[in-house]
N, C-alpha and C positions, 0 to 999 in steps of 0.2 A: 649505644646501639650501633653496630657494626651498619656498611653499606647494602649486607645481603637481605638485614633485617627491612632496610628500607623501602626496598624491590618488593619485598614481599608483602607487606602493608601499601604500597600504592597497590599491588595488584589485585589484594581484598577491595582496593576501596574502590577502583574501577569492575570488579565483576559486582561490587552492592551497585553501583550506579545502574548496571547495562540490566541487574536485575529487576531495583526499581522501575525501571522502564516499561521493562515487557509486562509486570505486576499492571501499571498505570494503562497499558493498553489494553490489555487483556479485561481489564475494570470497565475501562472507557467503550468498548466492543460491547459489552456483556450491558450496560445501562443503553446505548445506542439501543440494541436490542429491545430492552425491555420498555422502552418509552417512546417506541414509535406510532405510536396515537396523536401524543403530542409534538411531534416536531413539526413544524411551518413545511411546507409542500410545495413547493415551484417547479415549473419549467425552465431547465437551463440545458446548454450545450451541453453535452456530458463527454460528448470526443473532444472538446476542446480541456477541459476540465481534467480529461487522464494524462492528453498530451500536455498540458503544461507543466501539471505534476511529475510526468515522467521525464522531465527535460531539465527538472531539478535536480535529478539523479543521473545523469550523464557525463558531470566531473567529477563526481564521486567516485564514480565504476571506473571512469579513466585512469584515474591515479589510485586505486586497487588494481589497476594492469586488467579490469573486466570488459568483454565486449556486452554493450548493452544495445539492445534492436528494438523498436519500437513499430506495431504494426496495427494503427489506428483507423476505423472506417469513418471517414468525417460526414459531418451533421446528423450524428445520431444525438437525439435531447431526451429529456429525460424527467420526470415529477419526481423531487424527493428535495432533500435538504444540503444544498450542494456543500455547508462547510460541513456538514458530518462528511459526506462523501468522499468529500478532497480529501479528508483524513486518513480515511480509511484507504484509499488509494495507496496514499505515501504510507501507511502502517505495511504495506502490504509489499508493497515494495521497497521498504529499507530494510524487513526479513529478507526478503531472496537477496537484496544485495549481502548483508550482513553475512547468512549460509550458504553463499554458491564457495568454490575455491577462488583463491588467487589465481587470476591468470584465465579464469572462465568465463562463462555468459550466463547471461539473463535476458529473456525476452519477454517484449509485455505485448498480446495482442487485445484489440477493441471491436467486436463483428454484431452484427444482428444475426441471431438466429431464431425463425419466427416471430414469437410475442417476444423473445426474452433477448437479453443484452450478452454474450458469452464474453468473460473479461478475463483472460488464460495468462500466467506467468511461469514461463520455467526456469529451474535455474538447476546450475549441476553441482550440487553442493555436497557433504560427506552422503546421501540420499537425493540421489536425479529424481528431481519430482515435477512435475507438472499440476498446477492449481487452475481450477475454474469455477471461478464463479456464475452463476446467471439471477441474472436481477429484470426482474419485470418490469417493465416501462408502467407506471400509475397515468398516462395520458388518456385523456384532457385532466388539467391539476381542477383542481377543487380550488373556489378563490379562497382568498386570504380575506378573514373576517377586518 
């Protein structure tokens, strides 16, 4: 097998990985979902919980040449199940890094708006989009049996 045949077989085998991936999340989102009855419920910092997540993605973006900004309102807490959450953070934000361009940005901000949590990323990707999420604060938590 020639060297072009090589290139070409690593780069099936790399778009099965990146596809496996998105599958695995996309899986992982969708039970998240469907099983939140059961998941354990706590109080925890939730601005602390974006910002650290989002501070694991800032030599990333560096060395993709991206400007990454980060605009968190602190001690906002939160009832839910902080390792789904953390997840779902970084899910949400290795998409916008993954589809913004080379050379672009990505913003994450963290606000209270009324009852609900506004958790906004935009990125300027082949489609400039802006995502918001809003997540309801469940406070006071329910104890832990």
């Amino acid at each position: 097998m020639d060297i072009g045949g090589n290139e070409w077989l690593q780069d099936i085998r790399e778009q099965t990985k990146r596809l496996a991936s998105l599958t695995n999340d996309l899986i992982y989102l969708s039970r998240m979902e469907e099983e939140q009855i059961r998941i354990e419920m706590l109080e925890f910092p939730f601005s602390d919980l974006v910002t650290e997540v989002a501070q694991s993605f800032q030599a990333p973006a560096k060395r993709q040449e991206k400007e990454f900004s980060l605009h968190v309102r602190p001690m906002l807490s939160l009832c839910g199940n902080e390792k789904e959450l953390r997840q779902l953070v970084s899910i949400l934000l290795d998409n916008a890094l993954k589809y913004s361009e080379q050379g672009g940005t990505v913003s994450l901000s963290l606000e209270r708006q009324g009852k609900t949590f506004a958790f906004r990323y935009d990125s300027n990707g082949h489609i400039p989009r802006t995502t918001s999420i809003f997540i309801r604060p469940l406070l006071p938590c329910r104890p832990v049996p």
